[in-house]
N, C-alpha and C positions, 0 to 999 in steps of 0.2 A: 262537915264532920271529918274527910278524909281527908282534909290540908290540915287542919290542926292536928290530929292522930300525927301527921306526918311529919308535923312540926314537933311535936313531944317526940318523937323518937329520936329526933336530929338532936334534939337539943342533949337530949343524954348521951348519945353519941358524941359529943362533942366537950360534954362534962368526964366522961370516960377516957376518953384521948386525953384531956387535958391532966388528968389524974395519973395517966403513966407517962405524961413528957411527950405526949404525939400532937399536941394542938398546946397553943400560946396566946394570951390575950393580948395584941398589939397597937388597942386600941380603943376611944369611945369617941360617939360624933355629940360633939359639944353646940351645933349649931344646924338646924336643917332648913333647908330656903325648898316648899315643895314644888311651887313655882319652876322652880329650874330643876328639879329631883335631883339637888348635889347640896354639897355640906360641908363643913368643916371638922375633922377628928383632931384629935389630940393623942398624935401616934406615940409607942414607945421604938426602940431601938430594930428594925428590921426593914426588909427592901419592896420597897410598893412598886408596881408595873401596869401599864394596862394592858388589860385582859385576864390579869391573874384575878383570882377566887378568893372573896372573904367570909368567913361565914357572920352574919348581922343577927347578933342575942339580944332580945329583951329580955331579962332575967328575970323580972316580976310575972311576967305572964308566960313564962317559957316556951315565947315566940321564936324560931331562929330558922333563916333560912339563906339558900349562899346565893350571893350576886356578885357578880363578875364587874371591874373596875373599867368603867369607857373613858373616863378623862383624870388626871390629877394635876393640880397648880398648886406652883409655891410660891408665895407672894403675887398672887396674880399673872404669873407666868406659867403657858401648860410645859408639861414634861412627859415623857414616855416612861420612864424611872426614878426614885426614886433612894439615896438609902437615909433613910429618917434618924435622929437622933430622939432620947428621952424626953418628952416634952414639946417636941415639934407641934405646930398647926399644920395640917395638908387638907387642903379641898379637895374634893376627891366627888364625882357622879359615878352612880351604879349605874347600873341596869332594872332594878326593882326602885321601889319605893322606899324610905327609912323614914326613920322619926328620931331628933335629938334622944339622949339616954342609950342608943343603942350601943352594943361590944361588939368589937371586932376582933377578929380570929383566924389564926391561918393555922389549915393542919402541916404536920411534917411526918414523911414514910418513914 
């Protein structure tokens, strides 16, 4: 009960940010392999890293919770950076677990 509670709060937190320009949607994972716990998103225009923080919305069930980035490839090449274009594919493994349909989210101070 106290991880979902937890998760509803974030996720408004995160719809509030988004409402004033503090958080941006830069992305959805179009493809999940759980097997390997990594996936493929279909990023918009901004710069992926490992180690940085994304927050993972399911917006139906206002699940959202943030996981930190351990690997990204492009074209089956890993890279340490990234800066992605409108439309890009990037594989990308968290740290947590996802499921295809998830959004992806980066806040800014």
């Amino acid at each position: 009960m106290c991880q979902a509670l937890a998760e509803l709060v974030t996720y408004k937190v995160i719809e509030r940010k988004k409402s004033i320009g503090q958080a941006k949607e830069v992305g959805r994972i179009t493809e999940w392999y759980k097997k390997h716990e990594a996936g493929v998103a279909k990023v918009e225009e901004t710069i992926l890293s490992i180690g940085s923080s994304l927050f993972l919305v399911n917006e139906g069930s206002s699940c959202c919770y943030l996981a930190t980035i351990e690997s990204i490839k492009i074209d089956d090449i890993s890279v340490n950076e990234v800066q992605t274009s409108k439309g890009m594919e990037v594989g990308l493994k968290f740290d947590v677990d996802a499921k295809k349909g998830f959004r992806l989210y980066q806040l800014y101070v």
